[in-house]
C-alpha positions in Angstrom: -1.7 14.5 -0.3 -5.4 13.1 -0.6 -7.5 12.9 2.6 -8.3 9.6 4.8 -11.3 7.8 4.4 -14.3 8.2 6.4 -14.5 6.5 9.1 -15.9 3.3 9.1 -18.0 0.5 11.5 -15.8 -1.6 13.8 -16.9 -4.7 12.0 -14.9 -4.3 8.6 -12.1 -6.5 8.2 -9.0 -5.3 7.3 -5.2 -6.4 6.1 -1.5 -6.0 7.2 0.4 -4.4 4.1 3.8 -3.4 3.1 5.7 -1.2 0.7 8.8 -1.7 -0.7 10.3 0.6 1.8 9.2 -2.0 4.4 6.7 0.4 5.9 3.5 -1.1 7.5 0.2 -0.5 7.5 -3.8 -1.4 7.5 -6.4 -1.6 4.2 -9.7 -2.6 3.9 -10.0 -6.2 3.4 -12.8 -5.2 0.5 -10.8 -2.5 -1.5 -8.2 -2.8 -4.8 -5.0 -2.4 -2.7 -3.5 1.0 -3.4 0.3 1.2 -5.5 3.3 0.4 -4.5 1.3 -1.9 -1.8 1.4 -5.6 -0.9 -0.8 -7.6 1.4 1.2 -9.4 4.0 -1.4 -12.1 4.7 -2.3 -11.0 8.1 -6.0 -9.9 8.5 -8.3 -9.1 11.0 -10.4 -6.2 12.8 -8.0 -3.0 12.7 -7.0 -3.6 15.7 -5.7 -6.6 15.3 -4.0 -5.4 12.3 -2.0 -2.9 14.2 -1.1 -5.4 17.2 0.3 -7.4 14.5 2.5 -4.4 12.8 3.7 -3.6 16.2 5.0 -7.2 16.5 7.1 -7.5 12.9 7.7 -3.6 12.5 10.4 -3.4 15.5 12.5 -0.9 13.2 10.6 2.3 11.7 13.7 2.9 9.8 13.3 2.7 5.9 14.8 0.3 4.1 16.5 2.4 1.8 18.1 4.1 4.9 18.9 0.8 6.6 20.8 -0.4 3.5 22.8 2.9 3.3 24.3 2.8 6.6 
């Protein structure tokens, strides 16, 4: 597993995205986005990025599991 970035000023923008698990989370708006990753279109400040995942990622369940049940 590699490390997290350093931390970075409050002003970067970032974006909402999603794997093909349906799993959210936030990128730098101004960085290659990473494999098996696809923006969602949503952007912002990183907080606004995570008000909007808590809004559209109401079940943390994987997909894969979902479909299984």
């Amino acid at each position: 597993m590699s490390a997290s970035p350093a931390p970075r000023p409050t002003g970067d923008r970032y974006v909402v995205v999603v794997n093909h698990e349906e799993q959210y989370s936030v990128w730098f708006a101004d960085r290659a986005l990473p494999a098996g990753w696809t923006a969602t279109g949503a952007q912002g400040t990183r907080q606004e990025c995570l008000d909007h995942i808590e809004q559209v990622w109401t079940d943390l369940t994987p997909r894969s599991v979902r479909a299984s049940r």
